[in-house]
C-alpha positions in Angstrom: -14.0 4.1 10.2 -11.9 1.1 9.2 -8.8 0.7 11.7 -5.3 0.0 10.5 -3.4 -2.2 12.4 0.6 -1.9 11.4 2.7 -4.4 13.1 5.2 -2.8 15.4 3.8 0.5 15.1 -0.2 0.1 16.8 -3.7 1.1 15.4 -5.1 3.5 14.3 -8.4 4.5 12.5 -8.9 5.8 8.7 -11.1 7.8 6.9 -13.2 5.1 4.5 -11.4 4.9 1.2 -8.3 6.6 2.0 -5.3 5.4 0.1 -3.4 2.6 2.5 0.0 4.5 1.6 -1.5 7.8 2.9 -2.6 6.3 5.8 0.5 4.3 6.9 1.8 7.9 6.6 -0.5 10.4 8.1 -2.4 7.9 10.9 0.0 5.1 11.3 3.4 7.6 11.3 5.2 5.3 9.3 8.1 6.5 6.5 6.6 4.4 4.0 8.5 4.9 0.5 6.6 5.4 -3.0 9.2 6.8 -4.9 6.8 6.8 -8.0 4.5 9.1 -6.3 1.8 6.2 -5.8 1.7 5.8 -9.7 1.6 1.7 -9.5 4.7 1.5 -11.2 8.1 1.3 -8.7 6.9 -1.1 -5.6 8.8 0.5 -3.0 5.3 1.1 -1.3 4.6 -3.0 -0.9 3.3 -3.8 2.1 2.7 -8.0 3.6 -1.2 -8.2 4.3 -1.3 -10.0 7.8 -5.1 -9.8 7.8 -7.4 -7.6 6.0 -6.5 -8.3 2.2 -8.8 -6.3 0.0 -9.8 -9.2 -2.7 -9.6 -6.4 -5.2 -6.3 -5.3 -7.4 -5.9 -2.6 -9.6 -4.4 -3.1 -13.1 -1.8 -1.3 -12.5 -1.2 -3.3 -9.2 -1.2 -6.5 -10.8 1.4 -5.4 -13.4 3.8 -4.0 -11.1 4.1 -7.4 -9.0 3.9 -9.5 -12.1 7.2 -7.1 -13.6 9.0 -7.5 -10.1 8.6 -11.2 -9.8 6.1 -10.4 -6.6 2.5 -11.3 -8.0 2.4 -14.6 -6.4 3.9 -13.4 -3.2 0.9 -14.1 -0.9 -0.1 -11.1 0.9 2.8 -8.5 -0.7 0.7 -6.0 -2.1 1.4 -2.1 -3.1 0.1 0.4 -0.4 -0.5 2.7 -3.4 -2.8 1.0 -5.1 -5.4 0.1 -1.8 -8.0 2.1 -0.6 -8.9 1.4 3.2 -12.3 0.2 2.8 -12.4 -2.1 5.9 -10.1 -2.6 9.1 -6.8 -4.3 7.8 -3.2 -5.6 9.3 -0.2 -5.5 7.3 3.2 -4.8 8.0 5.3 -2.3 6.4 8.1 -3.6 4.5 9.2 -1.1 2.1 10.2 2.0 4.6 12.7 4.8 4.1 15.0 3.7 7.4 17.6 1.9 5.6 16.5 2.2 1.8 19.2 4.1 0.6 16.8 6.8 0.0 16.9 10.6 0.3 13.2 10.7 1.2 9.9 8.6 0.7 9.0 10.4 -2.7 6.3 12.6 -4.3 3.6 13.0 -1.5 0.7 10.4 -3.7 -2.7 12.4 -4.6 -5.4 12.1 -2.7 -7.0 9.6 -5.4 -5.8 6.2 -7.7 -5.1 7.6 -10.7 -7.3 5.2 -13.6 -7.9 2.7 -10.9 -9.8 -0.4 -12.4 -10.2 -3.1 -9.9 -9.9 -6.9 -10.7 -10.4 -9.7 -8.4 -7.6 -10.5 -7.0 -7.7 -14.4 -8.6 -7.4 -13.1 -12.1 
């Protein structure tokens, strides 16, 4: 099981291949937001890899940051799109505390929807 290390919060272990936002939620206890519903298309669920980085990005991913002005923000990345496939560090930068939001959104599914992985690089 890869562990999750969240700053501020502890660690934690993960099923293998969960989605990062639904483990910063149900293992880590953190109010992380994805107002989309883990779509890959707001970026409220960002997170700041601190170690960890999966060298993998989905399309969707890499279209989001690129629209917000993020994609060459090293280590920002969107919890939603991540599947915990090794132990990882990242802090949580996008939580409900102070967002202005009613709640963290749609609970995301258990799977990426039409998730086609790039390196990183590209």
């Amino acid at each position: 099981m890869p562990r999750l290390c969240v700053e501020g919060a502890g660690t934690v272990h993960v099923p293998h291949g969960k989605r990062l936002v639904l483990a910063l939620e149900d293992e880590a206890a953190i109010d992380q937001l994805h107002i989309c519903g883990g779509q890959g298309k707001c970026t409220t669920c960002r997170v700041e890899f601190l170690a960890g980085e999966p060298a993998e990005m989905t399309r969707a991913e890499r279209e989001a940051l690129r629209r917000a002005g993020l994609l060459d923000s090293p280590g920002v990345r969107l919890s939603c799109q991540i599947l915990c496939r090794r132990s990882m560090k990242v802090r949580a930068i996008s939580r409900l505390g102070g967002s202005g939001y009613a709640d963290t959104g749609p609970r995301p599914a258990e799977e990426i929807p039409l998730a086609v992985e790039q390196p990183v690089g590209c």
